[in-house]
N, C-alpha and C positions, 0 to 999 in steps of 0.2 A: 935372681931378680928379673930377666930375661923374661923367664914362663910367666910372674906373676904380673908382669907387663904386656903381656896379652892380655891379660883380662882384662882391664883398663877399659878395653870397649863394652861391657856387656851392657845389652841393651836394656830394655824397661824389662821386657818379658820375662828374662832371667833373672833381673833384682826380683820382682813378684813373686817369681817362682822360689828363688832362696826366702823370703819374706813368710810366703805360705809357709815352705816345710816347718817354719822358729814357730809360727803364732799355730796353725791349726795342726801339722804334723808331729811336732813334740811333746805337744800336751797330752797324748794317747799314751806317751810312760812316763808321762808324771800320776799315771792313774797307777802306778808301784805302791804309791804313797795308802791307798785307798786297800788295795790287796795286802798291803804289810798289816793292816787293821782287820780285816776278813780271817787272818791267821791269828787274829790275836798277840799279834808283836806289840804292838801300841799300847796295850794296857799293862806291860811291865820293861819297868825303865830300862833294864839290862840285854832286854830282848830289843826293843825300842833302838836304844843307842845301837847295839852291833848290828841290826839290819841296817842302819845310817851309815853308821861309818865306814862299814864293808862295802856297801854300796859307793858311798862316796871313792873310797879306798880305791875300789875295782876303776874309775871312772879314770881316775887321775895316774894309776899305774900304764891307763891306755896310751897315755897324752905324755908321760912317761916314755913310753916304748915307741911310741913313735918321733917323740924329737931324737932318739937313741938311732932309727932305722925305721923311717918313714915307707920307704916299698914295701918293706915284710909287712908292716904294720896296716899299710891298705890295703894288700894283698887276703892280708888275715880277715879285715871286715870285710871286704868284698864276700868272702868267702862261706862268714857269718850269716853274712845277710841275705845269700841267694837262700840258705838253708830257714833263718828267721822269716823272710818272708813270704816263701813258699808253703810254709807249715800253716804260717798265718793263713793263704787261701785255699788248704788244701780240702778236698772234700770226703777222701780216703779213710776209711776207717781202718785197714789192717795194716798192720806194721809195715811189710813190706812195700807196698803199693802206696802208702803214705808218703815214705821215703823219694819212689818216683814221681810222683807226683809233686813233691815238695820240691824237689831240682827242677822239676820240667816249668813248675811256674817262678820259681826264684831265677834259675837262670833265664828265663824271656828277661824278666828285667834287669838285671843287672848285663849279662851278656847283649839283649837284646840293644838294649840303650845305646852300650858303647856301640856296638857295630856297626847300627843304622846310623848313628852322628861321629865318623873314627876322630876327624878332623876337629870337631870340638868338644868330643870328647877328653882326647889327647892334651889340649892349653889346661882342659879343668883337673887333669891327672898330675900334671906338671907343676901347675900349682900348689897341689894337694904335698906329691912329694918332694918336690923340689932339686929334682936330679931326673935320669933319664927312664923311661917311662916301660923300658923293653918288657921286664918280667910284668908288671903289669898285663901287658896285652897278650903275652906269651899265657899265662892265667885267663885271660877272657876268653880266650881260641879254644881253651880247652873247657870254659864253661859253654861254650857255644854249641860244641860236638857232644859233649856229655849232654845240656837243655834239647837239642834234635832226636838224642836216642829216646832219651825220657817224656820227652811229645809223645812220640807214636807206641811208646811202650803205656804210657799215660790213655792215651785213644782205645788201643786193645782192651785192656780190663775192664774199662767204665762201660755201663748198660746203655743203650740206647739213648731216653734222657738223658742221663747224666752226660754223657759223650754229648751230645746235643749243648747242653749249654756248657761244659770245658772248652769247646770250641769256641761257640760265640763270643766268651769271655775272653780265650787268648787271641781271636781275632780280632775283638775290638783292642784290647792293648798292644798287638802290631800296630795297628793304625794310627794309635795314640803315637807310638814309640817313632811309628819313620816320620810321622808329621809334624810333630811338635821337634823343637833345639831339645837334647840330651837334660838340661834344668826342668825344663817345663815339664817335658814329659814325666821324669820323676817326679815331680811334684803333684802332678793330676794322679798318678797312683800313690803313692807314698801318704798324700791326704785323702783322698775321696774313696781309695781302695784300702788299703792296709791298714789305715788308723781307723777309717768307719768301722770294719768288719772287728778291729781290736776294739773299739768303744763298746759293741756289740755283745760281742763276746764277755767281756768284762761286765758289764751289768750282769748277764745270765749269770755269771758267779759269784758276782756282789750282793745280788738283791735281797739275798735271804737274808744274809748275816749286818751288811752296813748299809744303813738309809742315803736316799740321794741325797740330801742337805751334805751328809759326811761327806760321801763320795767328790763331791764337786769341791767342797773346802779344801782337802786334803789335796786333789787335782789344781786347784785354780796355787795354794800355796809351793808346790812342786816345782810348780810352771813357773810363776814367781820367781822361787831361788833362783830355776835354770835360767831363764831371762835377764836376771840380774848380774848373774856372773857371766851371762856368757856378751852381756852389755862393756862388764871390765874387759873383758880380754876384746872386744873388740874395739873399744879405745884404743886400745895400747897399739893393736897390730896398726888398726889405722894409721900411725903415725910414722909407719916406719915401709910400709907396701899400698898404703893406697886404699879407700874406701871397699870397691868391688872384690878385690884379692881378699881383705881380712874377711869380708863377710862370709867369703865362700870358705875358709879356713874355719872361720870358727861353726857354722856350719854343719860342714863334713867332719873335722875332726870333733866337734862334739858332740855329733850325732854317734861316731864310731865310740867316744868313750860311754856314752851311756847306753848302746846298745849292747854292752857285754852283761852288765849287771843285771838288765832290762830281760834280755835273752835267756839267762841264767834262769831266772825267777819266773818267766812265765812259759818257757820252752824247757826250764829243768825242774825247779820245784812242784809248779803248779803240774804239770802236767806230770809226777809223778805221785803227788799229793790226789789227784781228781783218777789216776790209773786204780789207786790203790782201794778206793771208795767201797767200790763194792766188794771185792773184801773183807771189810773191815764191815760192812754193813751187814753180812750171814753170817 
């Protein structure tokens, strides 16, 4: 109760900022809903229901495992997510060099964040687990040393341009990352960086097969359920920790449950599905 009584103060910037991630940030995987129709799930009920329920399943086994053992369990999305979101900005085309590259820019943000803000980062970790915060940061120390190798191994490889804007890119997200409180900052990449580029992206492989009318239906209903359930549970929590605490819980923890399923499907399927293309095309 202690840790979630620090947050009590959080200022406007950081409600906005949790605020942004709900409304603009998680509607970029409610666009699942739009790709499970691109696969042709959606037009048989049986395929239909178990992309749902699996999905659903996956979501709630998270939120599962973490009231179980909340450190492992944000240790594990932390961990998810430098690789999720990294892949999402990478520009690498060969396997291997994808891979560095996918650390070097997931770990700036995740690593980077905690580090430049320890001190508030730390009340929002505390919160999140609910006990003490060591292995947490003992994990981030070692994303931080692994994200510096993978910088300058990331620099070597890339041609002249391309090195050219890698840099500008991860220098403006330093800047972003030591200026803005730890909320904010994730919030200015999380929406305007990682879910633009996933909107992006997701058209380029919707367009042929599902119309925008679908596309946004399917998106704006996703979004819908997620909002509505994640409106229950923050009643609830409200009531027992306090406005700012439940927000940032439901949040984080529901961003971590649905980014497994989410990650699965567009970092495992699709991208195994769109490897295999060509192929299957000679």
């Amino acid at each position: 109760m202690s840790s979630l009584a620090m947050l009590s103060n959080l200022d406007t910037l950081n409600t906005l900022a949790l605020l942004a991630v709900v409304f603009i940030g998680l509607p970029h995987g409610a666009m699942d809903g739009a790709l499970a129709v691109h696969f042709g799930w959606m037009k048989r009920p049986l395929f239909a229901s178990t992309f749902l329920i699996t999905y659903v399943g996956l979501a709630a086994v998270v939120v599962f495992l973490w009231s179980i053992n909340p450190v492992v369990s944000f240790v594990a999305f932390l961990a998810i997510s430098v690789y999720h979101f990294g892949r999402g900005d990478s520009t690498s085309t060969q396997t291997g060099r994808e891979v560095v590259e996918s650390l070097a820019r997931g770990g700036l943000v995740i690593g980077g964040i905690s580090h430049f803000h320890p001190a508030e980062a730390d009340a929002v970790f505390s919160a999140l687990v609910g006990s003490t915060t060591t292995g947490v940061w003992l994990f981030l120390d070692a994303v931080v040393a692994l994200t510096a190798v993978c910088l300058v191994e990331s620099m070597l490889f890339k041609q002249r341009g391309e090195r050219s804007r890698f840099l500008i890119e991860m220098s403006f997200l330093t800047v972003v990352f030591i200026t803005l409180p730890p909320l904010a900052g994730f919030a200015v990449y999380f929406c305007l960086v990682h879910s633009m580029r996933h909107f992006s992206a997701m058209r380029g492989v919707l367009q042929a097969t599902v119309s925008t009318l679908r596309i946004t239906q399917t998106t704006v209903v996703f979004s819908l359920l997620t909002w509505a359930f994640g409106l229950l549970v923050f009643a609830q929590r409200t009531a027992s920790v306090g406005v700012e605490p439940a927000l940032l819980q439901v949040v984080f923890i529901g961003l971590a449950a649905l980014t497994v399923p989410h990650m699965l499907l567009i970092d495992g399927w699709l991208n195994r599905v769109e490897s295999s293309a060509p192929a299957n095309d000679a």
